[in-house]
Backbone bond lengths (Angstrom), bond angles and torsions (degrees), N, CA, C in turn:
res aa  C-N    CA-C-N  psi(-1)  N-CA   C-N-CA  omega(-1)  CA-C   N-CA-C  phi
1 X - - - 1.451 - - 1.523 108.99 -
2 X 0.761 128.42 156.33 2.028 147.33 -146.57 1.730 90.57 -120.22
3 X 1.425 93.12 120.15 1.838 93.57 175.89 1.796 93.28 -85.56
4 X 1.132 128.89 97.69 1.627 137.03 161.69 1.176 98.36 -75.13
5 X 1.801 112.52 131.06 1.512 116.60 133.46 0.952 126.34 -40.16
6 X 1.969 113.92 156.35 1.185 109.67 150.81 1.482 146.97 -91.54
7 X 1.430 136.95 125.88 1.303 110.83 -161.22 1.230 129.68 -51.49
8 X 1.800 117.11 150.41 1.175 95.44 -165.92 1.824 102.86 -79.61
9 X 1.140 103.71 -161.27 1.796 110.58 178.35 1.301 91.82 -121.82
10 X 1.873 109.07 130.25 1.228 115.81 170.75 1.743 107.99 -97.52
11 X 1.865 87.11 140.14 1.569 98.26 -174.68 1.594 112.70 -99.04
12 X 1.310 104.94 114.17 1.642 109.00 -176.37 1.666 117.31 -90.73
13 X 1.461 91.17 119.62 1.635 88.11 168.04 1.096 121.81 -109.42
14 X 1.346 125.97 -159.07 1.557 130.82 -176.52 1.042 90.69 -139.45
15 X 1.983 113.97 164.02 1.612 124.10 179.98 1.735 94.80 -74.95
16 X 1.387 119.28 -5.84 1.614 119.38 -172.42 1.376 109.39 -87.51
17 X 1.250 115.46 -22.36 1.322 119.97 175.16 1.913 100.81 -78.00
18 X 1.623 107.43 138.47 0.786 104.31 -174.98 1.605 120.69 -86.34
19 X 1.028 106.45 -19.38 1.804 108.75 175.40 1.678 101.59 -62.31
20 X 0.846 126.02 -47.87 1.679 138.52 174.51 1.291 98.50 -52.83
21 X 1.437 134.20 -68.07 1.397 128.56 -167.09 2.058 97.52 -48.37
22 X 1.573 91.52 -49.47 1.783 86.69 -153.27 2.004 105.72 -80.36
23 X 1.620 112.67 0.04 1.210 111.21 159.74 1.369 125.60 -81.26
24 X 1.776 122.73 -28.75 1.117 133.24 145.96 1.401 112.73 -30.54
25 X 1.344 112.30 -74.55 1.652 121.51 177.08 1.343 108.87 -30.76
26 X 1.129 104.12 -84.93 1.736 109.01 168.07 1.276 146.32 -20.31
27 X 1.751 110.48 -43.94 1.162 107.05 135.01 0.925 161.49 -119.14
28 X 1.554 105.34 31.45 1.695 114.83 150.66 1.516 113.03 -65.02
29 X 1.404 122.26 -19.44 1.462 129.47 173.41 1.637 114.68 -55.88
30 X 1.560 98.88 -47.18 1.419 125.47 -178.18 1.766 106.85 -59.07
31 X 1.258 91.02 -54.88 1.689 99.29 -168.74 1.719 94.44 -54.94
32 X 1.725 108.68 -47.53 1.457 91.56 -157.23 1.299 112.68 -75.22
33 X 1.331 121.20 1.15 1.398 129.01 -162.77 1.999 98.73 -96.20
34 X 1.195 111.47 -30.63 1.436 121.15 -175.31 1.674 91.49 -74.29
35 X 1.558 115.17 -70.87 1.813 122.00 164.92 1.553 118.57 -30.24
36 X 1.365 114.15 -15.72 1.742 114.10 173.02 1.284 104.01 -96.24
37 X 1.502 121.82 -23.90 2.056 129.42 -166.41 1.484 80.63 -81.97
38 X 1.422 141.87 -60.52 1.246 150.86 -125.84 2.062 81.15 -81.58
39 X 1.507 101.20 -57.78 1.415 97.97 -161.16 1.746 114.78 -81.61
40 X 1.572 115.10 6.23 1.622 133.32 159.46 1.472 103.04 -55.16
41 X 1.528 103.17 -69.19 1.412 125.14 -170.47 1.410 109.68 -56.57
42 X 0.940 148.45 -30.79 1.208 161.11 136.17 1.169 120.45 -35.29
43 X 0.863 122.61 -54.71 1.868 123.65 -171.22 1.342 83.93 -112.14
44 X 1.302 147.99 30.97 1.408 125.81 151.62 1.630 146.27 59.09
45 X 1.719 76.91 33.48 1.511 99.47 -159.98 1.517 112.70 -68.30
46 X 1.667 136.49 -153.77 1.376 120.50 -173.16 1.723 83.79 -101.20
47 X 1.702 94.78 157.87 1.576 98.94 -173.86 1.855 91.20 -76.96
48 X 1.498 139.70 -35.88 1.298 117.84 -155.71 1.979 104.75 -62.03
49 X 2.086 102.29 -21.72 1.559 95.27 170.96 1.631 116.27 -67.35
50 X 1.062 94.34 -36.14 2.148 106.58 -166.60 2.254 79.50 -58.47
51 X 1.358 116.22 -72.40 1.203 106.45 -163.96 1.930 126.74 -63.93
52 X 1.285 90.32 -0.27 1.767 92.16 166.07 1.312 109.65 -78.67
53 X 1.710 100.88 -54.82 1.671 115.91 -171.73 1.768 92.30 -54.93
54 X 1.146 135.57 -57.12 1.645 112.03 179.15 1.157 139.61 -78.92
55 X 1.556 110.05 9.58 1.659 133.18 179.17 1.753 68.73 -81.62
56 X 1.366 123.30 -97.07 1.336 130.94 -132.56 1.895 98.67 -67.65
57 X 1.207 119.51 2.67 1.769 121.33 159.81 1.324 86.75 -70.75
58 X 1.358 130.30 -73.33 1.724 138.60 -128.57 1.766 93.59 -72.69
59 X 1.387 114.93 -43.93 1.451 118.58 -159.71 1.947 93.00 -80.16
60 X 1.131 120.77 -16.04 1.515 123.96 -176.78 1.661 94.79 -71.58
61 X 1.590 101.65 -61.30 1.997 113.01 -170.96 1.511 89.85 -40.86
62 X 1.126 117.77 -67.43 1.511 134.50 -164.19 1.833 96.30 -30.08
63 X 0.894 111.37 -71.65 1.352 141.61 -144.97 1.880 81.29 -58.66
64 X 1.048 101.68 -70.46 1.499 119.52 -169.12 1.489 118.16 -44.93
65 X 1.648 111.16 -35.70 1.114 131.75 174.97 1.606 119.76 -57.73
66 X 1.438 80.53 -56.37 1.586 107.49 178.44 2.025 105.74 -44.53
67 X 1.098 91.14 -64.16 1.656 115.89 172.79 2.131 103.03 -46.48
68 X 1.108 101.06 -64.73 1.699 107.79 -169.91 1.275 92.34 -55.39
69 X 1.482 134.44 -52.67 1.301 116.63 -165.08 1.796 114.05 -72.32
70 X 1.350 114.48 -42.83 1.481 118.29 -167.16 1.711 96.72 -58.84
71 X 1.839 100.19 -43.75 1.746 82.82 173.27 1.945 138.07 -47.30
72 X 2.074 90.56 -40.97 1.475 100.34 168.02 1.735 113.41 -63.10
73 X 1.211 114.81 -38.03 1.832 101.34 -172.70 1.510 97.63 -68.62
74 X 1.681 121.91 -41.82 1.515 86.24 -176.16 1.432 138.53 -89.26
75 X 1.692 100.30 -7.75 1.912 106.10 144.75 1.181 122.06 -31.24
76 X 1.426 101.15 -58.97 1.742 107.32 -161.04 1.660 105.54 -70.68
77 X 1.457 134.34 -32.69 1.153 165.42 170.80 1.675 89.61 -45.24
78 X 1.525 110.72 -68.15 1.693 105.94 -156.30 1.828 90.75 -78.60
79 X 1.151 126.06 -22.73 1.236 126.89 -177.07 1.707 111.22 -55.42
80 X 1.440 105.91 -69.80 1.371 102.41 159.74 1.397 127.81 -25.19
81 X 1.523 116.46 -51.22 1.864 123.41 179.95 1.466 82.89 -55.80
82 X 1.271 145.34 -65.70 1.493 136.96 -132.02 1.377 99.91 -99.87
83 X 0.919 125.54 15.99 1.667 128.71 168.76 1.103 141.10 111.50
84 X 1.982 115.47 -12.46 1.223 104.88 160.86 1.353 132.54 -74.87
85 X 1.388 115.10 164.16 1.274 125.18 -174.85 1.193 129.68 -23.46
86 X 0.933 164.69 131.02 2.105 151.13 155.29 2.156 85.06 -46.74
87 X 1.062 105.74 -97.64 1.255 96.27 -179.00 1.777 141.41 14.43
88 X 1.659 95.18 -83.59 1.345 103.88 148.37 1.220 144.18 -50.90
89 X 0.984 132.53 -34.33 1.405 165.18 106.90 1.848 97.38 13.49
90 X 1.418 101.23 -100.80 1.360 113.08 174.53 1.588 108.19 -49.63
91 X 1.050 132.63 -46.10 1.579 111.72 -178.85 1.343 118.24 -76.01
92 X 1.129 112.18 -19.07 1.477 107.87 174.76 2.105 106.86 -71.48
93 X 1.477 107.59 -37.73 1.267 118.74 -174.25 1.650 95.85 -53.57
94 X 1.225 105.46 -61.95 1.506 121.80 -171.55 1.755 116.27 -54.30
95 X 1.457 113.34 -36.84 0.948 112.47 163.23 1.721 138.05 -61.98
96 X 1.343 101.70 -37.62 1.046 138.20 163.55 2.005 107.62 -42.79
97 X 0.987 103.91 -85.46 1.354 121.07 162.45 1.581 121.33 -9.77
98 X 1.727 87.31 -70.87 1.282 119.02 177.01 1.379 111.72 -52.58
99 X 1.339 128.08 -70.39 1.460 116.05 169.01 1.624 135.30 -53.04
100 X 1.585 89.85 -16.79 1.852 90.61 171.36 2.081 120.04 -77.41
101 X 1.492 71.50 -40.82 1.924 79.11 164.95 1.090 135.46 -76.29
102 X 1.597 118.09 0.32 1.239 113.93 -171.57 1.700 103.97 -140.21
């Protein structure tokens, strides 16, 4: 028998939800910050600028990540109150996990 994950559960937001509006925000920040590395490289700027401008991209993803996930544990968290499984619940958490570490 095949040890399968479990799928994860996709979390849907709306542009009305405000964590969604301000992750939008965020990464249009990202994009423009990748669109400033793109336009370094281009005009041939010094690499210690090209490597700040992608320290402060990478530490933004970071940031955002950090944020996307705490939003999924406490979905899955209020999900449980409203009736799904503990189980499901936890394997989806676990799965979750699982693909970030590996």
């Amino acid at each position: 028998m095949k040890n399968q994950k479990p799928k994860l559960t996709v979390v849907k937001n709306t542009m009305n939800d405000p964590a969604s509006a301000s992750e939008i925000k965020n990464l249009n920040r990202i994009k423009g910050q990748v669109e400033a590395v793109i336009q370094m490289i281009q005009n041939g700027r010094r690499v210690d600028d090209i490597l700040t401008q992608l320290s402060a991209a990478r530490s933004a993803i970071k940031s955002l990540e950090s944020r996307v996930l705490s939003h999924h544990i406490q979905k899955t968290i209020s999900d449980i109150r409203d009736g799904e499984t503990k189980t499901d619940a936890v394997d989806d958490l676990i799965a979750l996990f699982d693909k970030r570490l590996h």
